[in-house]
N, C-alpha and C positions, 0 to 999 in steps of 0.2 A: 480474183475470180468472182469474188460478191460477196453478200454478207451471209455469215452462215445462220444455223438455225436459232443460237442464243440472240440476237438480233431481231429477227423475229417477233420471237416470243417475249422480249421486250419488250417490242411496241404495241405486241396484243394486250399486255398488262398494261399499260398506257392507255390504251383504246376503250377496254373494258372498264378500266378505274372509272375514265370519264364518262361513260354511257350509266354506272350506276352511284354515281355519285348524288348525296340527297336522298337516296332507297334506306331507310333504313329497314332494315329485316330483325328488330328485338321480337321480340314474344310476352315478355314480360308483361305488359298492361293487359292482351291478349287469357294469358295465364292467372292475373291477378284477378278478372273479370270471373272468372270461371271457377272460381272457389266458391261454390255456393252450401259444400254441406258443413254442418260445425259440431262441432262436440260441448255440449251442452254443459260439462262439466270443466273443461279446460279452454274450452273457448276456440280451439283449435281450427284452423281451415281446412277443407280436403276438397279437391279439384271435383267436379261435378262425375265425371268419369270412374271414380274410385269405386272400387269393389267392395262389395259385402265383405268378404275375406281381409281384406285390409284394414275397415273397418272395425271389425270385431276382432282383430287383432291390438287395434290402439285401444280400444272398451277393455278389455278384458288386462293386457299389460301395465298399462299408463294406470289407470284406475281399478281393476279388479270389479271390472260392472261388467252387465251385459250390451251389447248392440242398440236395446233398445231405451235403457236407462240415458246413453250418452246420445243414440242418435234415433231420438222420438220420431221424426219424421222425415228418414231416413224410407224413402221405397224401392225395393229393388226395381230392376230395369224387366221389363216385361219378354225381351228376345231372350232369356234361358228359363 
């Protein structure tokens, strides 16, 4: 009668492979780029996007400092 639907959908995984074959999709250099803030005392990285909250969460736990001891130049984002 033909070929059913697993046949198919074989050959679109076939099709697709090779259409993105060579794409890589990491993020990682993307991500490494974007570490821009540091903790001053542990040297630590934190993605540019990080919260005030998170941050004074690693100050206060990791070290027993404040926010501004570990991250001097640390400005919050001006939209809240």
């Amino acid at each position: 009668m033909g070929g059913g639907n697993g046949a198919k959908a074989a050959q679109k995984r076939e099709r697709n492979a090779k259409n993105a074959a060579g794409t890589a999709k990491s993020q990682l250099k993307v991500n490494e780029a974007a570490k821009d803030i540091q903790c001053d005392t542990c040297k630590a990285t934190f993605l540019k996007t990080t919260r005030e909250k998170a941050l004074t969460e690693h100050a206060t736990n990791k070290h027993n400092k404040t926010l501004k001891e570990c991250f001097p130049n640390f400005v919050a984002p001006a939209g809240k």
